[in-house]
N, C-alpha and C positions, 0 to 999 in steps of 0.2 A: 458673492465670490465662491466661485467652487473648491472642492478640495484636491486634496494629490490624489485620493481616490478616484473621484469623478471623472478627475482630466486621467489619469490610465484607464481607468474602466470605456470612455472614449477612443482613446488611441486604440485598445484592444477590438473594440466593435469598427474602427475604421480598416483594422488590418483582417483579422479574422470574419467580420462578419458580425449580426447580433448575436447574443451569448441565445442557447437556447436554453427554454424553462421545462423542469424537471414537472413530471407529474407528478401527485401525490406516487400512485405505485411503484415509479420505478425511483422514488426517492426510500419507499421500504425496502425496492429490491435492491440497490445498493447498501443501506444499512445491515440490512441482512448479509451481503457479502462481507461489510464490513467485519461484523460480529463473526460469522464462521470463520475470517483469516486471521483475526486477531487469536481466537481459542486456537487456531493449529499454530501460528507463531509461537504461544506462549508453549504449547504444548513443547515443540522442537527444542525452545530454548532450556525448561524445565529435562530434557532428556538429555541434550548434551552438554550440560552445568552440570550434571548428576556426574556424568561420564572425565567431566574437565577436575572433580573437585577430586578422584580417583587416579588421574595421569600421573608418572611416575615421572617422568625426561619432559623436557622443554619442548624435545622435538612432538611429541602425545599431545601436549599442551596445543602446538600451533595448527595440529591435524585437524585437533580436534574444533579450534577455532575456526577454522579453514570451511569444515563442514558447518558449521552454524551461518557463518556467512553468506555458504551455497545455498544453503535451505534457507534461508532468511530471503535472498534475493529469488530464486525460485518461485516463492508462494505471495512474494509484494507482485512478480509479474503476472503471476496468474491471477491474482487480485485483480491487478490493474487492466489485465486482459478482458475480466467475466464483467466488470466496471463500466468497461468501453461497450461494452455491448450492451448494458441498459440504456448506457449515455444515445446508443444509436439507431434504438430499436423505437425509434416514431413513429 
């Protein structure tokens, strides 16, 4: 009997296609993306946690969370960006 993985991991390869397999290199070269997005995330967050724990007014407070958000989804998409392109570089 198969599992509920199996039977999605099927349906996925009937819709999409088979999954394709990762080489060794571009499975370092996306860890390595992994690893440089992760240090500039933490970095960001460590800057404007600095800057949030400083804020005087609610309104400073939401600015300042406002930016963290932008820069947080900014650097997942260029992640996701520099990713897609190991993923397609066959």
């Amino acid at each position: 009997m198969k599992s509920a993985y199996e039977i999605a991991l099927e349906r996925l390869e009937k819709e999409s296609g088979p999954s394709q397999k990762l080489t060794d290199a571009q499975r370092e070269a996306i860890a390595e993306i992994d690893k440089r997005y992760e240090a500039r995330l933490a970095e960001e967050r460590l800057r404007l946690d600095g800057r949030l724990s400083q804020a005087a007014s609610a309104e400073e407070v939401a600015q300042i969370r406002s930016e963290l958000t932008d820069a947080v989804n900014s650097l997942e998409a260029k992640r996701d960006k520099e990713k897609e392109a190991v993923w397609n570089a066959t």
